[in-house]
C-alpha positions as CSV (number, residue, x, y, z in Angstrom):
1,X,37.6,116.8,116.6
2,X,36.1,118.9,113.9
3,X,35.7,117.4,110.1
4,X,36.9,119.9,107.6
5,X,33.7,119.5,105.7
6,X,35.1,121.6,102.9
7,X,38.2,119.6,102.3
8,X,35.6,116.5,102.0
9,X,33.5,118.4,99.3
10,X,36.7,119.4,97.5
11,X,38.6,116.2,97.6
12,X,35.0,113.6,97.2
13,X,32.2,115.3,95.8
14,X,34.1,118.0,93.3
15,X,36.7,115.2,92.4
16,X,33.9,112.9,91.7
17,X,31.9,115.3,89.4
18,X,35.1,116.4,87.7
19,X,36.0,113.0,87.3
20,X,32.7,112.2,85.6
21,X,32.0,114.9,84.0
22,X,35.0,117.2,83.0
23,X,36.0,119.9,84.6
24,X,33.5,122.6,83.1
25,X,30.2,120.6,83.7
26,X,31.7,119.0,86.8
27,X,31.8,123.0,88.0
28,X,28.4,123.8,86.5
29,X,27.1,120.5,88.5
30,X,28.3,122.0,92.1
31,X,27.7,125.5,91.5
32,X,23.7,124.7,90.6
33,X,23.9,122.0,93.4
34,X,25.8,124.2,96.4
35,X,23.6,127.5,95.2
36,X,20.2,125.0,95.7
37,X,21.2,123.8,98.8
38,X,22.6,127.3,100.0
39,X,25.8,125.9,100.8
40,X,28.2,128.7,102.1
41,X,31.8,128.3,100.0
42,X,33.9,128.7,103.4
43,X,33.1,126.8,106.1
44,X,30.2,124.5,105.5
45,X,28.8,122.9,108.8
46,X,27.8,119.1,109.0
47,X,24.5,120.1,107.5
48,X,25.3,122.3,104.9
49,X,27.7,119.0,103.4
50,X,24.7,117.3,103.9
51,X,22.6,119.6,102.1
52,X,25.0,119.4,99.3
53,X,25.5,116.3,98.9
54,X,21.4,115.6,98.4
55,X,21.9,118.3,96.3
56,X,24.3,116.8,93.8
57,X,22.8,113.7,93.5
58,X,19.4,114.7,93.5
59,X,20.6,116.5,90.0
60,X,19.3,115.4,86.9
61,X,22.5,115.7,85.2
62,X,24.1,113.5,87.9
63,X,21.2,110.9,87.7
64,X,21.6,110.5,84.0
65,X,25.1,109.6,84.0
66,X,25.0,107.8,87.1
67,X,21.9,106.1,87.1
68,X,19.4,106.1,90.1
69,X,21.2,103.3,91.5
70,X,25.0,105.0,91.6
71,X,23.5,108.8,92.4
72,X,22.1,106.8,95.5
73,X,25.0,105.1,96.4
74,X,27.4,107.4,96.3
75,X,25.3,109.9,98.3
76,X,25.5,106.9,101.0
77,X,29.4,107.1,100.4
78,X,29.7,110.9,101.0
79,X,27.2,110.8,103.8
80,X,28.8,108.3,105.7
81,X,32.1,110.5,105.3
82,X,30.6,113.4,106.9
């Protein structure tokens, strides 16, 4: 069985940046993160979620609301999803 990868970005990691950050910034967050981590927008493999979810939390943004300590552990969260 396949993982819809993009159905995990969509419903964890944009839901989580929305959630944190608004809607706007949240957006501004995934755009800068998928476009680093050259993330296709359809169809992302195993490694392109991966990719993108480094990406996210590697973000300064992300790290300055989050702390070091919650960017880190909800990397671990979204990795272990994928």
């Amino acid at each position: 069985m396949t993982l819809d990868y993009k159905g995990l970005i969509d419903s964890h990691v944009r839901r989580s940046l929305n959630d944190s950050f608004g809607g706007a910034v949240g957006t501004m967050i995934f755009a800068s993160a998928s476009n680093s981590a050259r993330v296709p927008i359809h169809d992302p493999s195993r490694d392109d979620y991966l990719r993108l979810v480094d990406a996210v939390c590697a973000d300064q943004r992300v790290l300055d609301m989050w702390g070091a300590m919650g960017a880190a552990d909800k990397r671990r969260q979204w990795r272990e999803l994928g």
